[in-house]
C-alpha positions in Angstrom: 53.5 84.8 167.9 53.8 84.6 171.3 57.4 86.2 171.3 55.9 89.1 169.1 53.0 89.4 171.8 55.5 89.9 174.6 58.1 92.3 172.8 55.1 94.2 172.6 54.0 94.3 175.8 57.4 95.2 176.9 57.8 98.4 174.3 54.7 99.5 173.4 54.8 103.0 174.8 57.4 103.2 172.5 55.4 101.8 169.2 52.5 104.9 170.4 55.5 107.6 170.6 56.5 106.1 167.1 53.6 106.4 165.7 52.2 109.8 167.3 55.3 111.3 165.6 54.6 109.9 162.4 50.8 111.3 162.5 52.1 114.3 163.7 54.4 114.5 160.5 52.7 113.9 158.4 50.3 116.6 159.2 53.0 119.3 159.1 54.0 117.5 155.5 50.7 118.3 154.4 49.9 121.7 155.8 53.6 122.5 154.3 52.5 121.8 150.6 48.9 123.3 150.9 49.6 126.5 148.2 48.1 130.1 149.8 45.4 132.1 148.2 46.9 134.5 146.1 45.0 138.2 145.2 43.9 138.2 141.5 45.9 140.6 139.8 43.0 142.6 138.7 41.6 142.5 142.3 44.7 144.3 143.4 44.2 147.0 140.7 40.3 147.6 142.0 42.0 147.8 145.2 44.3 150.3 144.7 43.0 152.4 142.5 40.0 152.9 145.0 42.2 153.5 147.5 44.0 156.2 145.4 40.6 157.6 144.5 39.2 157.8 148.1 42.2 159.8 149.4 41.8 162.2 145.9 38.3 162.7 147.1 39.4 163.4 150.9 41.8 165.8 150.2 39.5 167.6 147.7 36.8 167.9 150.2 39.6 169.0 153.1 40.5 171.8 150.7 39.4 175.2 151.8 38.3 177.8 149.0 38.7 181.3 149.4 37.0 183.7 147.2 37.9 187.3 147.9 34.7 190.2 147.4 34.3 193.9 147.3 32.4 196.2 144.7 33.0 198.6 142.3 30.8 201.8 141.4 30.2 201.5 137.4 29.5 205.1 136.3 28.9 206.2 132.6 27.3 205.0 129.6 25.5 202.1 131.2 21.3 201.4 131.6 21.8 201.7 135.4 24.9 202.9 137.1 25.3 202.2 140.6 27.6 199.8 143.2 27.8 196.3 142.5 29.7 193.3 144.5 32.4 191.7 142.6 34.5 188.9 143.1 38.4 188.1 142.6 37.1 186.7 139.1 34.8 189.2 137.8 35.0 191.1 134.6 34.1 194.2 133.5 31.3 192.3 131.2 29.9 190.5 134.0 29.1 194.2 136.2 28.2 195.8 132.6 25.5 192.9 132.1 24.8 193.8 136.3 24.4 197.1 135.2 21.3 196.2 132.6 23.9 196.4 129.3 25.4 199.0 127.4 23.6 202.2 126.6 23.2 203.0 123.0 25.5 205.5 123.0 28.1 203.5 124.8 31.7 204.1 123.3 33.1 200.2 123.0 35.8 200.8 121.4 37.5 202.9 124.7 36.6 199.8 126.7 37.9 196.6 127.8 35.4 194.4 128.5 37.7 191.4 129.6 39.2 193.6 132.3 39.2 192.3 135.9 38.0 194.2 138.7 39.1 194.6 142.1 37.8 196.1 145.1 37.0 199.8 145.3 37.5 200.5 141.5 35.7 203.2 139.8 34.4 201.5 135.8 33.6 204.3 133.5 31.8 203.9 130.5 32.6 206.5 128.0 29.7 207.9 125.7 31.0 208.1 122.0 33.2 210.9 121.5 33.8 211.2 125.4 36.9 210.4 126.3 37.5 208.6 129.8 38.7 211.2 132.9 42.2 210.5 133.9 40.9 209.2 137.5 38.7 206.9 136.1 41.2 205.3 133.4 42.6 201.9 133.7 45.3 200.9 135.9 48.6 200.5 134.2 49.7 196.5 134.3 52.8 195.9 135.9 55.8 193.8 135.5 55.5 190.2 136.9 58.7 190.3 138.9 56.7 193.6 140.8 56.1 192.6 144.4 53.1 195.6 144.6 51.7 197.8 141.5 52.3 201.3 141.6 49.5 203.3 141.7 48.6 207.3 140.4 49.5 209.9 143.3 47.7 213.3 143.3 51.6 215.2 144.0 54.7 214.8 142.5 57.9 216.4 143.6 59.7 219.6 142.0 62.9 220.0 141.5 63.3 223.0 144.3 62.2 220.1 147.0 58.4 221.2 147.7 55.3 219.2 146.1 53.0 219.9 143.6 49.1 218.9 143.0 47.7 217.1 140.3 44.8 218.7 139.2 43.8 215.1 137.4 44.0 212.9 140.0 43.8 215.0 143.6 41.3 214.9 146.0 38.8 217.8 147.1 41.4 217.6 150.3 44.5 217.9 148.6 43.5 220.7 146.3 42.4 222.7 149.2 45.9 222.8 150.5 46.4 225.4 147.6 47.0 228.8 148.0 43.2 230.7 147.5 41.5 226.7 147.2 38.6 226.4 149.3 36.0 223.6 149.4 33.9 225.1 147.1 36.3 225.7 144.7 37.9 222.3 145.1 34.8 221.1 144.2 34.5 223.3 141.0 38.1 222.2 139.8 36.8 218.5 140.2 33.6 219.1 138.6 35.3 220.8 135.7 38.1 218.1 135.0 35.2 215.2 134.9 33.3 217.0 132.1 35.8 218.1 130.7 37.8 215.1 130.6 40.7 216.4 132.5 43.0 219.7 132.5 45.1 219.5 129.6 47.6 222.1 130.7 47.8 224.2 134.3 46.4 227.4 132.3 43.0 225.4 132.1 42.3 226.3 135.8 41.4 229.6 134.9 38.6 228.4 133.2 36.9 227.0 136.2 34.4 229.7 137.9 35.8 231.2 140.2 39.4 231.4 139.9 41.0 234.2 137.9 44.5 235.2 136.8 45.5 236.6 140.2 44.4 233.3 141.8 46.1 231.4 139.2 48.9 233.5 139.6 49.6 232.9 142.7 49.4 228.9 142.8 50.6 228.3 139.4 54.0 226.7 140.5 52.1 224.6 143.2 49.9 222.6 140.1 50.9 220.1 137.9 48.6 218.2 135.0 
């Protein structure tokens, strides 16, 4: 006993290294085989799908929306004609319902009433048995692979190089740049075609007041229909 009592007190720092280094192994041992939390598998769908729905909702409200407007002037067979604002979406029945309806002696069957409408047009409602004036008709739909639609000009060219006027389609300033045409009469010829729904052939001119055989004469190559 007495031995064991002095080997100690010879080597004990050695017995407290010893045993410090088993303490501190054992600790590392036990923090080794402690498992980690794992994430439920359904807490990790919560997760992400809120995460997929807060950037849907970010991005929606980052969005900008752009709505395009202008108006139209509805003329014609409606309860009361006038300018109305239209958007890149409207239709012709949403400015006819604008317009206080159809009058009763509307002709639907000449009209489209799922037409859009863009900025600037002209609408004409035709009364039965009226047909709709050539400026006022439609634009022509075209092809998809068209980069810009075509549109109605008052002149078309003759084959001896000069221009002629449509009388359908011109303008109070292009018909006055006929021989004998003066505003007045330019007026007339455009008064004449709406009622009248249009010239059906250049001879029709001389049946606006005013212009007579000589004046027709003399510009009869210049007109077109």
């Amino acid at each position: 006993m007495l031995a064991a009592w002095e080997w100690l007190k010879q080597y004990w720092q050695f017995v407290i290294i010893g045993l410090l280094t088993v303490s501190v192994g054992l600790v590392l041992f036990l923090l080794l085989r402690t498992p980690a939390p794992t994430q439920k598998s359904d807490d990790v769908f919560t997760n992400s799908h809120s995460a997929v729905l807060a950037t849907a909702s970010t991005a929606s409200a980052t969005a900008p929306t752009t709505t395009q407007t202008g108006f139209v002037d509805v003329k014609g067979a409606v309860k009361k004609p006038g300018i109305y604002q239209v958007n890149d979406n409207t239709r012709l029945f949403d400015v006819v319902r604008l317009a206080g309806g159809l009058a009763t002696d509307a002709d639907q069957q000449q009209i489209n009433l799922a037409q859009q409408l863009n900025d600037q047009q002209v609408v004409f409602i035709p009364k039965i048995g009226e047909e709709v004036p050539p400026q006022y008709a439609a634009p022509v739909a075209t092809p998809a692979t068209s980069e810009a639609p075509t549109t109605a000009t008052a002149t078309t060219s003759t084959s001896t190089g000069g221009t002629q006027v449509n009388l359908n389609t011109a303008t109070a300033e292009e018909l006055q740049q006929l021989t004998g045409i003066g505003q007045k009469k330019a007026e007339l010829i455009i008064q004449f075609r709406t009622e009248q729904g249009g010239f059906k052939q250049p001879e029709d001119l001389k049946k606006v007041s005013g212009i007579g055989d000589k004046t027709f004469e003399s510009l009869k190559d210049s007109v077109t229909v």
